[in-house]
N, C-alpha and C positions, 0 to 999 in steps of 0.2 A: 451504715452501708446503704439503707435504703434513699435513704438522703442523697447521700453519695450517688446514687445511681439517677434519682431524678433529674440528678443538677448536671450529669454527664449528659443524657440523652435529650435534657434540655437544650445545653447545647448542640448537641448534632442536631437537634432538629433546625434550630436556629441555624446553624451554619448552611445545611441543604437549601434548606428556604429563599438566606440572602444569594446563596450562587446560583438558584436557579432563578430567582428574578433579577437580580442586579449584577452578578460577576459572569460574564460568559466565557471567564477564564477559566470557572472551575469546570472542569473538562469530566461526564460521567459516560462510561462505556455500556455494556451488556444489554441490551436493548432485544424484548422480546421477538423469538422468529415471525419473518412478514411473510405473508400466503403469497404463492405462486398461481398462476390459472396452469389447470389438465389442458391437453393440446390431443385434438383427436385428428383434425386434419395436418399429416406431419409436412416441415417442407423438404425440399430436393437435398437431400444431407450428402454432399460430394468425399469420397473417399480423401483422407490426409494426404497432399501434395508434395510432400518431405516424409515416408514411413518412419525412416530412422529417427529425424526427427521427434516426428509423434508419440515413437513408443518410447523417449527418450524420458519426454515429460509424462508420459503415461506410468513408466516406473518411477518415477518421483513421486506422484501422487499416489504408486502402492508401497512406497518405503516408506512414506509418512505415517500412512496407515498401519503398516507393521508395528512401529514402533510404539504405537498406543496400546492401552489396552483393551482388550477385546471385546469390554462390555461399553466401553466409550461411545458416548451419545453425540449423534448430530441429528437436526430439524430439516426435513425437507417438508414444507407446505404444512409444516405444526405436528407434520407424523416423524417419530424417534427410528433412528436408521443407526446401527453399530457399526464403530469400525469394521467388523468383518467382513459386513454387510456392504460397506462403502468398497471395500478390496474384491471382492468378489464381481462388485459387477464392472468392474476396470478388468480382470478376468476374463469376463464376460465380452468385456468389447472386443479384447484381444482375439475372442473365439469369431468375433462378426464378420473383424477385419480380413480374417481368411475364407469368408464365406464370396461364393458367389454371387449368392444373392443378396447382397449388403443389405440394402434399403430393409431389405422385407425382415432379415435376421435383425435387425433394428427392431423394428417394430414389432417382432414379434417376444424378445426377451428384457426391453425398456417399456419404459412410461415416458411423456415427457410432458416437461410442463415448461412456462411462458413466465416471466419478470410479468408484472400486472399493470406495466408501464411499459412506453419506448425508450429506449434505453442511450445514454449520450456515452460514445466511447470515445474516451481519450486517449491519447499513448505514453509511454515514459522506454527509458534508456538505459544503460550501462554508461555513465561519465567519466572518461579517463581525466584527473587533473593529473597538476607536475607538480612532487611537494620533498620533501626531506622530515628528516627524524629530529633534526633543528634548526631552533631558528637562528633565523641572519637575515641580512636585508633583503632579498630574495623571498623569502619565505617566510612571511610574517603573518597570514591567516590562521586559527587556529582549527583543527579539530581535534572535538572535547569527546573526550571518553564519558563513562554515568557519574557525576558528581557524587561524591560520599552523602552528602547533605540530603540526596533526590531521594520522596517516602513517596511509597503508593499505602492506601488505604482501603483495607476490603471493610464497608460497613457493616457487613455480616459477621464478622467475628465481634464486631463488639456487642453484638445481643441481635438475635432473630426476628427481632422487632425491627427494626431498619431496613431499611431499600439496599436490592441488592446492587449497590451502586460502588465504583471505585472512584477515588480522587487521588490524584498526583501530586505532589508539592514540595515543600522541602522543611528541615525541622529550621527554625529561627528563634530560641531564647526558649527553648521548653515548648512551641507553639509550635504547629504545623500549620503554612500560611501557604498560597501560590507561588509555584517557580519564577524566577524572572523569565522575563521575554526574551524576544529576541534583542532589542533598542539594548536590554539591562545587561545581556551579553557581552554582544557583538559590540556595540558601543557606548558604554559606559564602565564596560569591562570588573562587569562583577564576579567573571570565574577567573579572572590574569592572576598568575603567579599561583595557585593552588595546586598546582601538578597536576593537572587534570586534560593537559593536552597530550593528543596521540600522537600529531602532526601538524605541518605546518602548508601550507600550500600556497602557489602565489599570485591566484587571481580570485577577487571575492566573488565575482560572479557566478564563475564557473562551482565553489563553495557552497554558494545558494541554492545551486541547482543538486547538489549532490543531496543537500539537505530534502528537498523534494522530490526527487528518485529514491535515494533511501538506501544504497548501497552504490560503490564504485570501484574504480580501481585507482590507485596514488604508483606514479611513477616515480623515483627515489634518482638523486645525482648518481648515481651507479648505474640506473634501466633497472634496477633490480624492482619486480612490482608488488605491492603489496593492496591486497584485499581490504574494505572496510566495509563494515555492514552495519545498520539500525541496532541500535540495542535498546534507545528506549526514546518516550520524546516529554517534554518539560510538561505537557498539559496543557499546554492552551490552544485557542480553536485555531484550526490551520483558516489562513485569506490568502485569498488568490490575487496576486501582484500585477498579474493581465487586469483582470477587472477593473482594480482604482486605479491604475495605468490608464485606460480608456475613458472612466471617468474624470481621472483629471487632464484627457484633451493632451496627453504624454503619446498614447498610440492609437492609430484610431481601428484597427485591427490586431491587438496583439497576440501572439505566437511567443515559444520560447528563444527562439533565433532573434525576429527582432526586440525582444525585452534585452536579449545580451547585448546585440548590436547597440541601442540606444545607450544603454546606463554605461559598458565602453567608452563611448562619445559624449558621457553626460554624467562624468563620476560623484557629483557633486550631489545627483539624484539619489543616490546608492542607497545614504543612511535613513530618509524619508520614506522610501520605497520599498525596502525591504523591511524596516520599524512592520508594515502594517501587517506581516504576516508573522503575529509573536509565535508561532507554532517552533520549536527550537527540536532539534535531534541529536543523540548523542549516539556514539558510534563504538564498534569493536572490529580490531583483529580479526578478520576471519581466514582460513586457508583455500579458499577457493570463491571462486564467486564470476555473478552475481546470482545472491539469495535473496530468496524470497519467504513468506510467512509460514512454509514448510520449514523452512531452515534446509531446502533440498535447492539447487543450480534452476534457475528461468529458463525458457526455451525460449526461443525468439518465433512471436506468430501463435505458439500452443502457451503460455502463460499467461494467464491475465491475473488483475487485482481486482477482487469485490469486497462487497460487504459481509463480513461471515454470519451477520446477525439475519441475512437474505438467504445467501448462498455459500455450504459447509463447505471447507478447505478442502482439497484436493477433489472436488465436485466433476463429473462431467461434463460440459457446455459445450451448447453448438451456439455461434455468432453468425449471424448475418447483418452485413455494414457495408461502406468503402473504405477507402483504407489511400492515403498519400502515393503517389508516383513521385520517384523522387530521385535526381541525378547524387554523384558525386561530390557537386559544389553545392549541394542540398537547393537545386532549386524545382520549385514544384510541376512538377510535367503534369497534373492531373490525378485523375482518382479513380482505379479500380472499385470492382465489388469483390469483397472478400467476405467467404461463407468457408467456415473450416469448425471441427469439433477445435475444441481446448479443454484446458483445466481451469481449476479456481487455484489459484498456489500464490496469489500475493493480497496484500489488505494496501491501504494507501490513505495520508490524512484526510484527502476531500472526497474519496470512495464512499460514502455514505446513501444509505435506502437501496431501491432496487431499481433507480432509474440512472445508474453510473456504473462505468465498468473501464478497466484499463488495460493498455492490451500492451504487452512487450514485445519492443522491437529488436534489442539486442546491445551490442557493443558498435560504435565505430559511426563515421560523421553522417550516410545515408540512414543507421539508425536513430542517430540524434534528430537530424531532418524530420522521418517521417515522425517520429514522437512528438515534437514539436507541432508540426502540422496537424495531423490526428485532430479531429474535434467533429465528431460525426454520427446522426443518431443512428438505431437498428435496431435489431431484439436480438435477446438475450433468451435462451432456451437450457434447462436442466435436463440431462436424461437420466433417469432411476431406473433400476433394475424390481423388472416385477417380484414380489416377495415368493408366487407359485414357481419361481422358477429354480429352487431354491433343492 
């Protein structure tokens, strides 16, 4: 046995090694909490422009917290805060929101702290495609529900010696090796005919994008609509299609609008350009939508996406940015400043560190627009509720 156990952890150890020098496929999560800066000079924090709104996504972020339990740990700034903890000062704001003297009831029952960077906010949508429950000539895209095959790995249960690291992948002849890509999918078609499709849809572009928003809505030959949401993603590191777009001299400013626009006009592009982002998402059934990493409905304007290794799920946040002007045939009129509390209630594949943040725009083509457009720095600001107050 002890044999046996060398020659296991032998291996693991070898396998972490080669992925983390030569595979950037092997995808590992849980990454310890990153310090926030204390903020002692606070800025002009304007009362919520939409209340109902507000308190809409406000009780999302305390249903979430209900449902944990009550000794459940989150990091803010490396200090342990409970979910009750986290409920309480949502609470809390509710009590500020009535006060008359906002600002000061703020600062008197909060802390607040700063991202330790300026922070690049981008935005993402609600995408309605048009698809059916099968396929025919019309609807020939697939979406894949979680393959049987797809394993996640918590290195921890196989001995306390190991990093607490996860890897995704799939079992292959007794071995658990990396998921296919996107290319191994979508075009070479190594999940076809497994039953493993939800729907069918019938524009690949508009597909790609769902895959990068992460939930949507699928319109059915009836109008009848159904929901779909994230359920897991294959493992590999998400690339952004704008970028090697630009570098390869394709767009010399890309946006999501013209990336659809061109590869439309340029279908030939399709399999080359989307290849580079092997990041894959599979998807589920859901009854309402769209959800986000509470598994609770996004607000459009109070929902954003971070990093939860920065900033804990259903977190307070004040934003200060601009933010897209944008007509009905989505063309760009210009840029607001836009300064409003939020929450933290969604994660996102390129969300990563404390200098990225996303901000939800909603359902419908002025939302798509400004998501699209969105690319803009600011700060990013935490508020804690003081523990004296307690």
């Amino acid at each position: 046995m002890r044999l046996f156990n060398l020659f296991f952890y032998g291996r693991l150890f070898f396998l972490l090694l080669f992925c983390s020098l030569f595979v950037p496929n092997c995808v590992f999560f849980k990454g310890r909490p990153q310090p926030l800066l204390r903020v002692k000079k606070w800025p002009q924090i304007p009362k919520p422009s939409d209340p109902d709104g507000f308190l809409r996504a406000l009780e999302h972020s305390a249903n979430y917290y209900a449902h944990l339990p009550q000794d459940y740990t989150f990091f803010i700034n490396n200090i342990p805060y409970t979910a009750v903890e986290m409920r309480e000062a949502l609470e809390c704001l509710k009590m500020c929101l009535k006060d008359p003297d906002w600002r000061q009831c703020l600062k008197k029952h909060f802390v607040l702290y700063k991202t330790n960077t300026q922070v690049l906010f981008t935005g993402y949508y609600q995408p309605i495609l048009h698809g059916s429950l099968q396929k025919d000539a019309r609807y020939r895209y697939p979406i894949y529900r979680l393959p049987n095959e797809w394993v996640r790995l918590e290195l921890r249960r196989f001995g306390q010696d190991l990093p607490p690291k996860t890897l995704i992948g799939m079992v292959n002849h007794h071995e658990v090796v990396p998921f296919y890509t996107r290319k191994e999918i979508d075009f070479e078609k190594k999940l076809q005919g497994k039953g493993y499709e939800l729907a069918w849809v019938d524009d690949p572009v508009e597909l790609f994008f769902l895959h990068v928003q992460g939930s949507g809505v699928i319109i059915l030959p009836n109008g009848q609509r159904r929901y779909v949401h994230y359920a897991a993603t294959n493992g590999r590191r998400y690339q952004s299609i704008g970028r090697i777009m630009k570098q390869w001299g394709l767009l010399e400013k890309p946006n999501g609008l013209n990336i659809k626009s061109f590869l439309r006009m340029h279908p030939e592009w399709i399999p080359k350009v989307f290849a580079v982002n092997e990041s894959y998402i599979f998807f589920k059934f859901v009854e309402r939508g769209p959800l986000g990493a509470l598994n609770e409905i996004l607000t459009p304007y109070y929902s954003l996406a971070t990093d939860p290794s920065v900033i804990p799920r259903g977190a307070i946040l004040f934003v200060s940015t601009h933010i897209p002007k944008v007509n009905e045939t989505q063309d760009l009129l210009g840029w607001e400043s836009f300064q409003s509390l939020a929450f933290s209630q969604d994660t996102g594949g390129a969300i990563k560190g404390s200098a990225r943040a996303d901000i939800f725009f909603g359902t419908g083509k002025v939302a798509e627009a400004q998501a699209c457009y969105m690319d803009s720095p600011g700060d990013l600001y935490v508020l804690v509720k003081k523990r004296n107050e307690r």
